[in-house]
VEXKOL-709468 format. One record per atom (N, C-alpha, C): atom name; residue number from 1; x, y, z. Coordinates in nm, 4 decimals, decimal comma, always signed. Example, Ala and Ser with C-alpha at 12.3 -4.5 7.8 and 13.67 -1.06 7.14 Angstrom:
<gutis>
<guti 'N' 1 <+1,3190 -0,5690 +0,7800>> <guti 'CA' 1 <+1,2300 -0,4500 +0,7800>> <guti 'C' 1 <+1,3200 -0,3300 +0,7800>> <guti 'N' 2 <+1,2850 -0,2250 +0,7080>> <guti 'CA' 2 <+1,3670 -0,1060 +0,7140>> <guti 'C' 2 <+1,2900 +0,0030 +0,7870>> 
</gutis>
This chain:
<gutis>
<guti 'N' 1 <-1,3061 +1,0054 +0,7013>> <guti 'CA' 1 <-1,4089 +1,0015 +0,6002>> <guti 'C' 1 <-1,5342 +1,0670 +0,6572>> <guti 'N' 2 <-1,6271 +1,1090 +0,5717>> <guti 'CA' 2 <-1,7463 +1,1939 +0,6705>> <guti 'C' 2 <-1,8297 +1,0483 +0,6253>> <guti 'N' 3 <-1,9351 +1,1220 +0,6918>> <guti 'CA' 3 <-2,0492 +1,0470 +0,7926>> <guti 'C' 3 <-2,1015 +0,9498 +0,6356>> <guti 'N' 4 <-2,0861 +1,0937 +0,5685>> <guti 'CA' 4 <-2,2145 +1,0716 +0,4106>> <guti 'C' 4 <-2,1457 +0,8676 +0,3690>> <guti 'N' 5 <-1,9584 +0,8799 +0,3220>> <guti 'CA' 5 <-1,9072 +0,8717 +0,2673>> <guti 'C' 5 <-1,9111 +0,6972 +0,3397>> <guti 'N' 6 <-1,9064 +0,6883 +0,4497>> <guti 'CA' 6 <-1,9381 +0,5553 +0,5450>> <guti 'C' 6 <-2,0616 +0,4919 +0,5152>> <guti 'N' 7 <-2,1899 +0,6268 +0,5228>> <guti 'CA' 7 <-2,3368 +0,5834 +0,5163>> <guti 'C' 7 <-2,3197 +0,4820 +0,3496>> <guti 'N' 8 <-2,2650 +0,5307 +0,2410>> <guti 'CA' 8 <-2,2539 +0,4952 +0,1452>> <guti 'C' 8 <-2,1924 +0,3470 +0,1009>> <guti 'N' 9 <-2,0498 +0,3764 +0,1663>> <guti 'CA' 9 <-1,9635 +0,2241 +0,1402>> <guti 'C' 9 <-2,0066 +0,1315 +0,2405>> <guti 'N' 10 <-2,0949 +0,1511 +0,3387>> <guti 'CA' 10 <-2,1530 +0,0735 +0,4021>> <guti 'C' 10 <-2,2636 -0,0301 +0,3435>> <guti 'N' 11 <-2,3534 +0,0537 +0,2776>> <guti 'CA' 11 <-2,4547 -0,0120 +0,1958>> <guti 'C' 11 <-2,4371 -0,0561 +0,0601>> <guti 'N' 12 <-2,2760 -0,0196 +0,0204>> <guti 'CA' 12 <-2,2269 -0,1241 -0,1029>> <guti 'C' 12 <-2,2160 -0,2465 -0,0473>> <guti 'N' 13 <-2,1182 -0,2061 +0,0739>> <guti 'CA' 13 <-2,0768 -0,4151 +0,1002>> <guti 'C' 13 <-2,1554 -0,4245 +0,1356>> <guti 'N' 14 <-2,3252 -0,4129 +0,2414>> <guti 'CA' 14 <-2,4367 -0,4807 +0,2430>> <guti 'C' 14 <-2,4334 -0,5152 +0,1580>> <guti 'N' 15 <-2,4611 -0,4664 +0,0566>> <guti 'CA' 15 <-2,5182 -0,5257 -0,1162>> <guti 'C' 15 <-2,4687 -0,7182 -0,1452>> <guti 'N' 16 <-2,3368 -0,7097 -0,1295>> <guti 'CA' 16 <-2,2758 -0,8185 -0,1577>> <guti 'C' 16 <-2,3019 -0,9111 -0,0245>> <guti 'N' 17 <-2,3734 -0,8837 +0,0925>> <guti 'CA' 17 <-2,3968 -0,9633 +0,2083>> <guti 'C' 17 <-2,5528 -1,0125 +0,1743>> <guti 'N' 18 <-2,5979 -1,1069 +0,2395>> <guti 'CA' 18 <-2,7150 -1,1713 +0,2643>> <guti 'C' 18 <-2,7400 -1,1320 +0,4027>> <guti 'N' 19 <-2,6956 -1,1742 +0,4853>> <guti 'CA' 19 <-2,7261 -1,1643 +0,6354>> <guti 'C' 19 <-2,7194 -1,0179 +0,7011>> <guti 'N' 20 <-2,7944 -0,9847 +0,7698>> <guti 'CA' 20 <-2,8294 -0,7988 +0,8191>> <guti 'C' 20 <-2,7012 -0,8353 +0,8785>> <guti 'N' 21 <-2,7156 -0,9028 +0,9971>> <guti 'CA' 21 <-2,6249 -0,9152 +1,1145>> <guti 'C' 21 <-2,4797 -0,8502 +1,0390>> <guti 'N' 22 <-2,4253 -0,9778 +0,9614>> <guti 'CA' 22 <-2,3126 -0,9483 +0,8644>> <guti 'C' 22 <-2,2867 -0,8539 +0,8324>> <guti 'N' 23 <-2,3750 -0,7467 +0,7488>> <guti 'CA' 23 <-2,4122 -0,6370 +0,6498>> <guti 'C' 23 <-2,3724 -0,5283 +0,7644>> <guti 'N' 24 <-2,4077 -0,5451 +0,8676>> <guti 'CA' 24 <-2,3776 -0,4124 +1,0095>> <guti 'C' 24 <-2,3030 -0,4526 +1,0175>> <guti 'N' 25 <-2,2274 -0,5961 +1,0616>> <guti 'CA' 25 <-2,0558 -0,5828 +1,1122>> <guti 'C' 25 <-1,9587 -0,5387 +0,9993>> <guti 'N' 26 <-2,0081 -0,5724 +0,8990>> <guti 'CA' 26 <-1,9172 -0,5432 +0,7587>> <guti 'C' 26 <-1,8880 -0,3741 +0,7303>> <guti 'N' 27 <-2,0207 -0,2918 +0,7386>> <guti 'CA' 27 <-2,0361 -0,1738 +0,7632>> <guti 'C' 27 <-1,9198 -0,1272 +0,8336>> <guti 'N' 28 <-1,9320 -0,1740 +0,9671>> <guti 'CA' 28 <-1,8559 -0,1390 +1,0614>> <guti 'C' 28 <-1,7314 -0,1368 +1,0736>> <guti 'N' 29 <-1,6711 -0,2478 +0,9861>> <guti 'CA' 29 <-1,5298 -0,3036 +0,9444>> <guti 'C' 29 <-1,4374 -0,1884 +0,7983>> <guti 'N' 30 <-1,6065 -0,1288 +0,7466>> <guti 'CA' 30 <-1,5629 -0,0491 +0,5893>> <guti 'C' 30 <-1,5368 +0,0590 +0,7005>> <guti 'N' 31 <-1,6228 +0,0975 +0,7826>> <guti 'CA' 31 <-1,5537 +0,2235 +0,8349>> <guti 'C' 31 <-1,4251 +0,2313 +0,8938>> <guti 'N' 32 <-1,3887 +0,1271 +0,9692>> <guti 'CA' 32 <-1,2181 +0,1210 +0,9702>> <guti 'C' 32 <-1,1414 +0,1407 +0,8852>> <guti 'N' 33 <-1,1587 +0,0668 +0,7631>> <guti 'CA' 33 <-1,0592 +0,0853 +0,6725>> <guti 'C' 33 <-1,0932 +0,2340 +0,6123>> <guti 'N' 34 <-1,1882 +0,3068 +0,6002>> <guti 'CA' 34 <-1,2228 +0,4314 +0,5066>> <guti 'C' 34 <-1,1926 +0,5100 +0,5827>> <guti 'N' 35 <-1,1180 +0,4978 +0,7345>> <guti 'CA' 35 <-1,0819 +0,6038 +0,8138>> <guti 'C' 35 <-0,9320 +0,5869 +0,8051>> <guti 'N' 36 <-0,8799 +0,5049 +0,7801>> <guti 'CA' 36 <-0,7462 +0,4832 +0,7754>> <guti 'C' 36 <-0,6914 +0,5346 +0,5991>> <guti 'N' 37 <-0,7639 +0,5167 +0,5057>> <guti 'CA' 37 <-0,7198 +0,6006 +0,4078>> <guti 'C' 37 <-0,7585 +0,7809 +0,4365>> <guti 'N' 38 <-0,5515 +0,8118 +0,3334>> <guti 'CA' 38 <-0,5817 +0,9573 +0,3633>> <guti 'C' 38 <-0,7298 +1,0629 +0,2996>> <guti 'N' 39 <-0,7702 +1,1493 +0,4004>> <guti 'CA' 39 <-0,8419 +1,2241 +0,3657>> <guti 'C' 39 <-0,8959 +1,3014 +0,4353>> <guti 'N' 40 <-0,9763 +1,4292 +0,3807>> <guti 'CA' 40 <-1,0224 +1,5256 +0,4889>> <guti 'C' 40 <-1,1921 +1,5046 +0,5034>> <guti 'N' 41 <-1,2233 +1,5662 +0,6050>> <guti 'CA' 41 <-1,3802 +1,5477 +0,6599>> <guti 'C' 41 <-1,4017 +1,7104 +0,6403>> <guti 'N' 42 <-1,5369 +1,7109 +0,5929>> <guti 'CA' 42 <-1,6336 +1,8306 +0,5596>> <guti 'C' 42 <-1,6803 +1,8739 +0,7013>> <guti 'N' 43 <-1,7205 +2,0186 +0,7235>> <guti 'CA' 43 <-1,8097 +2,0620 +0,7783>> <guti 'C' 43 <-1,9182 +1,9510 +0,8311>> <guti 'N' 44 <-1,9082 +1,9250 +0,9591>> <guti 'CA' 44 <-2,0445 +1,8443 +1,0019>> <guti 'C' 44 <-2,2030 +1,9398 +0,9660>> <guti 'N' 45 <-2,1906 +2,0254 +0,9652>> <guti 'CA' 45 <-2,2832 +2,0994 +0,9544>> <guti 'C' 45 <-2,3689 +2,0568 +0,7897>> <guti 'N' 46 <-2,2659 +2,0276 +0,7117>> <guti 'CA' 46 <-2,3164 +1,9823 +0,6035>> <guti 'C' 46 <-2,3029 +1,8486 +0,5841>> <guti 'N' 47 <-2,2050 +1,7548 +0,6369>> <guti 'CA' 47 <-2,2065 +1,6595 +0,6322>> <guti 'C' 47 <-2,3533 +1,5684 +0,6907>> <guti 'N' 48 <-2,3429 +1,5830 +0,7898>> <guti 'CA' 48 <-2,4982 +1,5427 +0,9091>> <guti 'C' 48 <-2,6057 +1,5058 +0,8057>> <guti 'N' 49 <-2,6431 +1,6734 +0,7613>> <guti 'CA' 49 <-2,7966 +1,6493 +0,6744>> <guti 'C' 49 <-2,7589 +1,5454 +0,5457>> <guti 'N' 50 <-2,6538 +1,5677 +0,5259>> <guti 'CA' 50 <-2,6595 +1,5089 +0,3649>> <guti 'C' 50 <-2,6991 +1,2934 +0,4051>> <guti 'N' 51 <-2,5959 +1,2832 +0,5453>> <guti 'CA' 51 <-2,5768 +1,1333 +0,5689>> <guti 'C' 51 <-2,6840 +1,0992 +0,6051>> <guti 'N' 52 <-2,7789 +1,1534 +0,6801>> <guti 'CA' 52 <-2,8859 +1,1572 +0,6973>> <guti 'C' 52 <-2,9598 +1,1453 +0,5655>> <guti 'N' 53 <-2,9788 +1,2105 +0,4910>> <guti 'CA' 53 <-3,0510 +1,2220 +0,3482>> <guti 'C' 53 <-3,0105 +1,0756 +0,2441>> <guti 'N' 54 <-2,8984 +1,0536 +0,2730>> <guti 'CA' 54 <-2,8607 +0,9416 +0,2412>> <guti 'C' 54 <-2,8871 +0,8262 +0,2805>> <guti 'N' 55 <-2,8906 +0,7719 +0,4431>> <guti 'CA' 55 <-2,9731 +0,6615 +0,5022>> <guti 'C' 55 <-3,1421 +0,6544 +0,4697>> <guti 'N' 56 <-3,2193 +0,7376 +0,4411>> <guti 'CA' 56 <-3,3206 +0,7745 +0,4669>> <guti 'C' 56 <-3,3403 +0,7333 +0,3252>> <guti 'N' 57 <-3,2639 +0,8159 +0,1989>> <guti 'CA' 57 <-3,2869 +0,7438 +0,0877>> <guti 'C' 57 <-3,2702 +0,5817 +0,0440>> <guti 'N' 58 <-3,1461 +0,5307 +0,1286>> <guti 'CA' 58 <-3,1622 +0,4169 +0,0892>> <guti 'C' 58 <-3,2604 +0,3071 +0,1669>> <guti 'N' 59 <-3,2886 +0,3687 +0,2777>> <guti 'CA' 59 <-3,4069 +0,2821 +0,3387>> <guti 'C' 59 <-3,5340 +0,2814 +0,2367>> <guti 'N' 60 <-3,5715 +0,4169 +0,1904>> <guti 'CA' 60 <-3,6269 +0,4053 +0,0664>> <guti 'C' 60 <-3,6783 +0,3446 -0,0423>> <guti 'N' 61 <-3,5394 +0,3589 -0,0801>> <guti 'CA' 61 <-3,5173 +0,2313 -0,2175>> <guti 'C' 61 <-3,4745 +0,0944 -0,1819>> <guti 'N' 62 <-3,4022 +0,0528 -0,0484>> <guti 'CA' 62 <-3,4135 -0,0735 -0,0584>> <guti 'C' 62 <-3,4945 -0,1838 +0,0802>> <guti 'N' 63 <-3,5799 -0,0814 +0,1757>> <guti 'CA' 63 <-3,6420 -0,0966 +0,3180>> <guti 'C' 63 <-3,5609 -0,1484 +0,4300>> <guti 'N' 64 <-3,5835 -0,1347 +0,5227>> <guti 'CA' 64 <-3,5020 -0,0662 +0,6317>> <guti 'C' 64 <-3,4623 -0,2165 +0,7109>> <guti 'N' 65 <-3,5348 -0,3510 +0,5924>> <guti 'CA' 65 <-3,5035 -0,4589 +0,6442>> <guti 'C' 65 <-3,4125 -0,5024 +0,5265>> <guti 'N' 66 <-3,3734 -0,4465 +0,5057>> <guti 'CA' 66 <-3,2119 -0,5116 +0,3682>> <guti 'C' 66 <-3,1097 -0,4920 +0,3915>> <guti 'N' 67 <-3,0114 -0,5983 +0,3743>> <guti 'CA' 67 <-2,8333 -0,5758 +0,3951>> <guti 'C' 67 <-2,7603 -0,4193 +0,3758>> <guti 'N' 68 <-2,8210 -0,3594 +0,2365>> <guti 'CA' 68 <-2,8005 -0,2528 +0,1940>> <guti 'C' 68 <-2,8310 -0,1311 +0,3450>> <guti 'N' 69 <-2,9574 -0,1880 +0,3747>> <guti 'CA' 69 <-2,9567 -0,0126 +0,4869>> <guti 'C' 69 <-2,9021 -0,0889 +0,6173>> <guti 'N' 70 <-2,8577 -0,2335 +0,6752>> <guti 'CA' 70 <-2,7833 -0,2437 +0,7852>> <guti 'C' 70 <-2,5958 -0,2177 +0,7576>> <guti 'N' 71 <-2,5748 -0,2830 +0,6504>> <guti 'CA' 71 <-2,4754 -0,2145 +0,5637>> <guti 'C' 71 <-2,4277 -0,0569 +0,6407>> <guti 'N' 72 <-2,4976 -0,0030 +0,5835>> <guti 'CA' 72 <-2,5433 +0,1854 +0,6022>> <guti 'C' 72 <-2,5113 +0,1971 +0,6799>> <guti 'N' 73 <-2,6181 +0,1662 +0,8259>> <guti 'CA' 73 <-2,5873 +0,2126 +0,9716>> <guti 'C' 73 <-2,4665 +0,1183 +0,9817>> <guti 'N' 74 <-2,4250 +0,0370 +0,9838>> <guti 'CA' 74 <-2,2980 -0,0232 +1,0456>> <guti 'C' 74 <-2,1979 +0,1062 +0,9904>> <guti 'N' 75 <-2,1362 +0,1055 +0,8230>> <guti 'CA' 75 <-2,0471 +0,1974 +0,8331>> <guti 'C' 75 <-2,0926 +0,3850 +0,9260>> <guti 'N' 76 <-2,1941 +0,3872 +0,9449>> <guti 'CA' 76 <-2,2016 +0,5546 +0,9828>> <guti 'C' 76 <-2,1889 +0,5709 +1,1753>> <guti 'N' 77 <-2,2817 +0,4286 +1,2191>> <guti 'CA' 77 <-2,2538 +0,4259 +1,3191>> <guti 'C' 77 <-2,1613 +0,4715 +1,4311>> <guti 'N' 78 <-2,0341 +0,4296 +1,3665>> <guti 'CA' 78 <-1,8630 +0,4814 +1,4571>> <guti 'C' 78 <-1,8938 +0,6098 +1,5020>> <guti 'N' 79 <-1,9413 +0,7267 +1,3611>> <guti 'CA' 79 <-1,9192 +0,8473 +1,3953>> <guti 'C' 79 <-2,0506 +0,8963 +1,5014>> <guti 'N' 80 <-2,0705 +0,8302 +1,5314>> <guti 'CA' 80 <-2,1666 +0,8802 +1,6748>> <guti 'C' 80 <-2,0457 +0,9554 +1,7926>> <guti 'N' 81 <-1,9473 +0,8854 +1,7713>> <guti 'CA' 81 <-1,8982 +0,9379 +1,8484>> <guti 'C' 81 <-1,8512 +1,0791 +1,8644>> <guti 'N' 82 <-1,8225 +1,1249 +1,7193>> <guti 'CA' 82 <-1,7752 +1,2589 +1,7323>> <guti 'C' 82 <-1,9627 +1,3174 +1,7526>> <guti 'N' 83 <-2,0688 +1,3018 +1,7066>> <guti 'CA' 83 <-2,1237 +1,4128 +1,7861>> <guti 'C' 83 <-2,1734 +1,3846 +1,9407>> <guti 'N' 84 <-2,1437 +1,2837 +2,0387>> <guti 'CA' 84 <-2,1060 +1,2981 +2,1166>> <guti 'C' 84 <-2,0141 +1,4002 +2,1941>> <guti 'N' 85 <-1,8735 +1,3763 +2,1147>> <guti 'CA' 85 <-1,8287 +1,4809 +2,1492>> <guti 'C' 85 <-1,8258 +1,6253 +2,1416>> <guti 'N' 86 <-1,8876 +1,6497 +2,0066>> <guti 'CA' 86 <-1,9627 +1,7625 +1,9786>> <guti 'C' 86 <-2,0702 +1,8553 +2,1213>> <guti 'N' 87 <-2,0882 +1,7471 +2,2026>> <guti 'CA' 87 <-2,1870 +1,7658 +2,2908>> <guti 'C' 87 <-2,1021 +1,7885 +2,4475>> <guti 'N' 88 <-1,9772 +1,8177 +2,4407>> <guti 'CA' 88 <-1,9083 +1,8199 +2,5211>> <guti 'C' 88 <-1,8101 +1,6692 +2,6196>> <guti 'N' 89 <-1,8522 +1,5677 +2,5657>> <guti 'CA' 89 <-1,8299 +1,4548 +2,6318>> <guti 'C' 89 <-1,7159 +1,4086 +2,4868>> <guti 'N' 90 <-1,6171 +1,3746 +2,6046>> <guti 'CA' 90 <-1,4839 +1,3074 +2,5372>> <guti 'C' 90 <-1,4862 +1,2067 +2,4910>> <guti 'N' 91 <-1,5799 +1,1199 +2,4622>> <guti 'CA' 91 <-1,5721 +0,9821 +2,4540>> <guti 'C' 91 <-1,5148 +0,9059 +2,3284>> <guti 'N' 92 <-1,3809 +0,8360 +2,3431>> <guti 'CA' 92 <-1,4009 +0,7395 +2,2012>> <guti 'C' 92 <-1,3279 +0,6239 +2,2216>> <guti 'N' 93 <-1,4165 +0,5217 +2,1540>> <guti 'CA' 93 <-1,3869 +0,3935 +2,1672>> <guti 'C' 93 <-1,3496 +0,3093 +2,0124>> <guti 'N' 94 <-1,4019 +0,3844 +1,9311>> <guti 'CA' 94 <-1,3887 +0,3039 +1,7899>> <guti 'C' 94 <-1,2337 +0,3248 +1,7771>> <guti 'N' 95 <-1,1883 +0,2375 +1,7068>> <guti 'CA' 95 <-1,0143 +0,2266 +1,7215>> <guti 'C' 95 <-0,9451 +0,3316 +1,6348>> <guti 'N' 96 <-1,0254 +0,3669 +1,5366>> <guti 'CA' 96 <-0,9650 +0,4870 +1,4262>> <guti 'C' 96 <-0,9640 +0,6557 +1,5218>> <guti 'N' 97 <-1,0927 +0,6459 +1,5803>> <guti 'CA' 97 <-1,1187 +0,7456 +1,6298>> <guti 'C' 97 <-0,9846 +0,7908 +1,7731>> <guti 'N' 98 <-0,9266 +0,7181 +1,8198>> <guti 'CA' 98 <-0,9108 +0,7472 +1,9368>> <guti 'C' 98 <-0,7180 +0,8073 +1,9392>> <guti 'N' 99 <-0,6618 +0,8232 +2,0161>> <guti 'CA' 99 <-0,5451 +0,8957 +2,0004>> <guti 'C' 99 <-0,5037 +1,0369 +1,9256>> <guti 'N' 100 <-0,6170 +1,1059 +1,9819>> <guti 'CA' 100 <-0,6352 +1,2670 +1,9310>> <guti 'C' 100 <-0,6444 +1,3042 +1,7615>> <guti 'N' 101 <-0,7013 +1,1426 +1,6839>> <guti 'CA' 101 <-0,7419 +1,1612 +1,5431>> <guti 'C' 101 <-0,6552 +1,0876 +1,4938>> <guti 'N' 102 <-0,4967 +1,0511 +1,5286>> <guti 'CA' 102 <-0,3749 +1,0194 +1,4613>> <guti 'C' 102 <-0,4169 +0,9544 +1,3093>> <guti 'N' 103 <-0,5151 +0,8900 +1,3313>> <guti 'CA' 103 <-0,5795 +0,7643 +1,2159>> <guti 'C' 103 <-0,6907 +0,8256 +1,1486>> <guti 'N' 104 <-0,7409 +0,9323 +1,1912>> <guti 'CA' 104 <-0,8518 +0,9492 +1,1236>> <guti 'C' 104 <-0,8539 +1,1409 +1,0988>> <guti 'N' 105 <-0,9477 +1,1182 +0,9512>> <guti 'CA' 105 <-0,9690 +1,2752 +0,9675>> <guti 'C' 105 <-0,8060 +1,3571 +0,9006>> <guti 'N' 106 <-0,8500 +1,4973 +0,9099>> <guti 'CA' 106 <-0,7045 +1,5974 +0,8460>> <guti 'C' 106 <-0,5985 +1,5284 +0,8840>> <guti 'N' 107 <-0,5891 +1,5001 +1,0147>> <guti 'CA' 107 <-0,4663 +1,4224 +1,0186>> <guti 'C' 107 <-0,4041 +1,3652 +0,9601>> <guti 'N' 108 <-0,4192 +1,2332 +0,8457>> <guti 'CA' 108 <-0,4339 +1,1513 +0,7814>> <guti 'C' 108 <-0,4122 +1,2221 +0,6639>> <guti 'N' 109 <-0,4565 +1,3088 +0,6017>> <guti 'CA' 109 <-0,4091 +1,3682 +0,4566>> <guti 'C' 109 <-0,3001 +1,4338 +0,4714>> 
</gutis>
């Protein structure tokens, strides 16, 4: 799933959370499952600005202390890792991410 698509279903299930804490682990939990359904990932190049444009809006509309934007960063969070690796460093630890994509990404469609 791209970055945008996490930033998004992240700050739905905030919505339905009360607790930040919650709202980021829940985040974090939508991005597992939204990496495990099939599908392809966009251009980071376009993806980036847009997820970005997207956290930024919903801090916005709902402030940067609401379930909705910990929500957010919990699902977008994971993908730190690929621009990590983007940066030359191999690193991955999130469970979708790791075994050369098998679970996540083109692979998957």
């Amino acid at each position: 799933m791209t970055g945008t698509v996490h930033t998004l279903v992240g700050a739905a299930v905030g919505s339905f959370i009360r607790s930040k804490p919650l709202a980021f682990a829940s985040g974090i939990v939508s991005h597992l499952i939204a990496d495990v359904i099939p599908h392809r990932d966009v251009d980071p190049m376009i993806d980036v600005p847009v997820a970005v444009a997207a956290l930024v809006g919903i801090a916005e509309k709902y402030g940067t202390d609401s379930p909705e934007f910990w929500g957010a960063v919990g699902g977008a969070i994971p993908d730190i890792e690929h621009a990590i690796a983007e940066c030359g460093l191999d690193y991955k630890l999130f469970p979708t991410h790791i075994d050369d994509g098998k679970y996540h990404g083109k692979e998957t469609a």
